[in-house]
C-alpha positions as CSV (number, residue, x, y, z in Angstrom):
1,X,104.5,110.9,74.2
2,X,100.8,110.9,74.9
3,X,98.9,113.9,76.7
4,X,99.1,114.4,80.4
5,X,95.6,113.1,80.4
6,X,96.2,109.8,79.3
7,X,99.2,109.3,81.3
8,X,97.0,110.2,84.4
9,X,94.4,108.1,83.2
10,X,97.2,105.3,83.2
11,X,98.3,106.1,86.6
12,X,94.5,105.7,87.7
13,X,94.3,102.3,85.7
14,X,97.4,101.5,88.0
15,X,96.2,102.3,91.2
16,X,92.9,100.7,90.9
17,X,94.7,97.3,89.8
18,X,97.2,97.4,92.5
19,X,94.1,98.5,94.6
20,X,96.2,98.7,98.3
21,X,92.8,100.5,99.9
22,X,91.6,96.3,99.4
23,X,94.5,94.8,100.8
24,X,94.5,96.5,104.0
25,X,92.0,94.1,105.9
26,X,94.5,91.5,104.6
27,X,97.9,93.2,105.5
28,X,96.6,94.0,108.8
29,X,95.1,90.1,109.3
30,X,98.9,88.9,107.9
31,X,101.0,91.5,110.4
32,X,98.7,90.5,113.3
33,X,101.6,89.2,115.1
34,X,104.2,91.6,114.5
35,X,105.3,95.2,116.5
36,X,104.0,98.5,114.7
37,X,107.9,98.6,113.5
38,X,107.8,95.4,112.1
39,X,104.5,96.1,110.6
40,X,106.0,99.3,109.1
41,X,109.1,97.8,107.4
42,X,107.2,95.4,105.9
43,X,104.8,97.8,104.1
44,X,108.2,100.1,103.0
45,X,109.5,96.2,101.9
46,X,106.1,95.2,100.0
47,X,106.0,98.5,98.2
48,X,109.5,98.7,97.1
49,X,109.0,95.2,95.3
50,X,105.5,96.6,94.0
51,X,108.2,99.6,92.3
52,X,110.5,97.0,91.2
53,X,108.0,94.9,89.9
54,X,105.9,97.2,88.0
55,X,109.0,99.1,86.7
56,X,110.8,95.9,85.2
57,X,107.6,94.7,83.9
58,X,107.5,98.3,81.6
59,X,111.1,97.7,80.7
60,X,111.2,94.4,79.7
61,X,107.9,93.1,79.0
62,X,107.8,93.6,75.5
63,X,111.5,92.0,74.6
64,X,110.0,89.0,76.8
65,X,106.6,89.1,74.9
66,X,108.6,89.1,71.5
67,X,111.2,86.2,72.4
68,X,108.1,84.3,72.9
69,X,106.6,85.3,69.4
70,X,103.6,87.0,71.1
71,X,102.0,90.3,69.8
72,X,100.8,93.1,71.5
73,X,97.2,92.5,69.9
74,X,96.9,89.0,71.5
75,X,98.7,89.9,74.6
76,X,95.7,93.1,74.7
77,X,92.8,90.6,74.1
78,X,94.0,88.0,77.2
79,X,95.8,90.8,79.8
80,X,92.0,92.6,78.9
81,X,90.3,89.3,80.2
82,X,92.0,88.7,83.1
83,X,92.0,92.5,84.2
84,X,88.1,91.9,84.0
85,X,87.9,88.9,85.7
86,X,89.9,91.1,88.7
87,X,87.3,93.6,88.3
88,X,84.4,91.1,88.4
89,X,85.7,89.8,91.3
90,X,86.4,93.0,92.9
91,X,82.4,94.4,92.2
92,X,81.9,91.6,94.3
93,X,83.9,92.5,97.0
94,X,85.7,88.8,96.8
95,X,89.4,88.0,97.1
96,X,90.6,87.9,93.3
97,X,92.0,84.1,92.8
98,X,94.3,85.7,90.3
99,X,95.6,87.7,92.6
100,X,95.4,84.9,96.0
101,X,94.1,81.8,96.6
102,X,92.6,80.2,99.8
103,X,96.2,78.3,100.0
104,X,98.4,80.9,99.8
105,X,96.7,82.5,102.5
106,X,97.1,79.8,104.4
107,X,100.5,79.7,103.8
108,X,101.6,83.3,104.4
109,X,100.3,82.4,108.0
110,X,103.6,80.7,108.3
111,X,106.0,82.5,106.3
112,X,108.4,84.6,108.5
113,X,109.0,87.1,105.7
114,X,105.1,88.1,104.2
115,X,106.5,91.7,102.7
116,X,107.2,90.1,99.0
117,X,105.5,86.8,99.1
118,X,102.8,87.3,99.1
119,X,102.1,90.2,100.2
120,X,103.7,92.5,97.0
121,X,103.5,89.4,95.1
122,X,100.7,88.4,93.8
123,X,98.4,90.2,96.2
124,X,99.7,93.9,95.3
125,X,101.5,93.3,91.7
126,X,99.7,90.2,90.3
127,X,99.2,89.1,86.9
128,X,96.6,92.0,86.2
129,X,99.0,94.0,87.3
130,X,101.8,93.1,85.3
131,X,99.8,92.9,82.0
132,X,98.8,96.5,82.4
133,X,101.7,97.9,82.7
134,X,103.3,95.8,79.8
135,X,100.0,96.8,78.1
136,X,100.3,100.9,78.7
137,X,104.1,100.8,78.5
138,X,104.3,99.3,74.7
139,X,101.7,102.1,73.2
140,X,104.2,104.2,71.9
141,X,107.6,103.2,70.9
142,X,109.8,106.3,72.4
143,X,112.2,106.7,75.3
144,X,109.9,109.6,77.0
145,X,106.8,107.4,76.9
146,X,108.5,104.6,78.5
147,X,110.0,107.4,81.3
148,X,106.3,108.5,82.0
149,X,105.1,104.7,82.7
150,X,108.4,104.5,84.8
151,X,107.0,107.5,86.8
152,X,103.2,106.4,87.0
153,X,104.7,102.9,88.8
154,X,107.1,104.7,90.9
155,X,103.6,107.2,91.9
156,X,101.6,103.8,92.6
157,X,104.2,102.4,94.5
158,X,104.3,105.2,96.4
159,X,101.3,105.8,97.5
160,X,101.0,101.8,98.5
161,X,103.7,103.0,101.0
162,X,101.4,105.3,102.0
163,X,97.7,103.3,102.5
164,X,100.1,100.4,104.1
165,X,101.5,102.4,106.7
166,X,98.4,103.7,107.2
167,X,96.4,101.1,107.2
168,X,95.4,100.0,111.2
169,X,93.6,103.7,111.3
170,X,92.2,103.5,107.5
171,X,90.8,100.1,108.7
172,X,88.9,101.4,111.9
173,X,87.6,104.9,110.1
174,X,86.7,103.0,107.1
175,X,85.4,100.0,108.3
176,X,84.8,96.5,106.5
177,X,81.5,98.0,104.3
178,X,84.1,101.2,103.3
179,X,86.7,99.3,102.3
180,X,84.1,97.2,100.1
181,X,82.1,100.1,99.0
182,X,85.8,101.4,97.3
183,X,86.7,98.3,96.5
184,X,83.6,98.1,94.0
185,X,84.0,101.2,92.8
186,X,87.4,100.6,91.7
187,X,86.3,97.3,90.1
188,X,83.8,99.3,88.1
189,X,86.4,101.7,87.0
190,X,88.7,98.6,86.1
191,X,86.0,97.1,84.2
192,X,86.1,100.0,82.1
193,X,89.9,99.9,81.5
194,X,89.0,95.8,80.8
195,X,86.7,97.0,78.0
196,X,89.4,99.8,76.6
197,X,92.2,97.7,76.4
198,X,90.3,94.7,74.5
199,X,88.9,96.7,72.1
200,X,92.1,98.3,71.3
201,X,93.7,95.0,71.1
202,X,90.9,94.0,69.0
203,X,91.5,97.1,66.6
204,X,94.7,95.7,66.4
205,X,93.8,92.0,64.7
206,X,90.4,93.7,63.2
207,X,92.0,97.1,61.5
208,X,88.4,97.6,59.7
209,X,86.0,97.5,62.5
210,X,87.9,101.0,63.1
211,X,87.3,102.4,59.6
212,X,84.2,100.9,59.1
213,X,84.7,98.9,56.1
């Protein structure tokens, strides 16, 4: 297993990708029409998909990335890209189209049932999302470190319950320019996680950049 410090750092990488303190303008704009109940089971619904989600993508992603002959190098290098497109995006305090585009928002406006589409999917657990977890679950081969990933998700998840159910009073203490001021801060942060994971990938193809030679 790695140290507690890395695995916290991984939970952070998590949190800022899922990034539910951003979504919260949007969850309230999509659950405009429904009862505080309503509103409620749908946050518990959106962040139990987040869980399952984020979880299978640790447990299977590599077996998947493998039956498709792809390495963990390459799959570092292009998860790395799209995670900083999200964070460019997200410095800008702009919608991520990986994440959502201008038609499905247009088309969760008429879906009875927002909670997994698309509210946990793509908006919550997108691609970024998904390639981040594969990324931080396949860095050491062992039962234990696999567990830990497990847990961080489950901790993310979690605390997406929490911001969602939480989210008509976040929205009126934060405001629009607190929500964005975090939101750019976490893009910063994921920028940094960007850089990480594509120079590790590109360790991987290019062993001697790392010694030198």
């Amino acid at each position: 297993m790695l140290h507690f410090v890395e695995y916290a750092k991984i939970f952070v990488a998590l949190m800022v990708i899922v990034n539910p303190i951003s979504s919260v303008p949007t969850f309230l704009s999509m659950t405009a029409r429904y009862s505080v109940r309503e509103r409620m089971q749908i946050a518990r619904v959106a962040s139990m998909s987040v869980a399952i989600v984020l979880v299978l993508s640790a447990l299977v992603g590599e077996p998947v990335l493998a039956l498709f002959g792809i390495t963990i190098a390459s799959f570092k290098v292009g998860g790395a890209i799209l995670i900083m497109l999200t964070a460019i995006s997200m410095m800008h305090a702009l919608p991520s189209r990986e994440s959502q585009t201008p038609e499905e928002v247009r088309e969760a406006e008429r879906k009875e049932n927002i909670a997994v589409v698309p509210l946990a999917i793509p908006l919550l657990s997108g691609p970024g999302a998904i390639s981040t977890t594969i990324i931080y679950a396949t860095a050491k081969p062992s039962a234990a470190h696999l567990g830990a990933i497990v847990v961080c998700c489950l901790l993310v998840a979690l605390l997406t319950w929490i911001i969602l159910r939480l989210a008509a009073p976040a929205s009126r203490w934060l405001g629009e320019t607190g929500v964005n001021i975090a939101t750019r801060l976490m893009g910063l942060l994921l920028a940094a996680v960007a850089v990480e994971i594509f120079m590790s990938g590109l360790l991987e193809f290019l062993p001697g950049l790392k010694s030198g030679s």
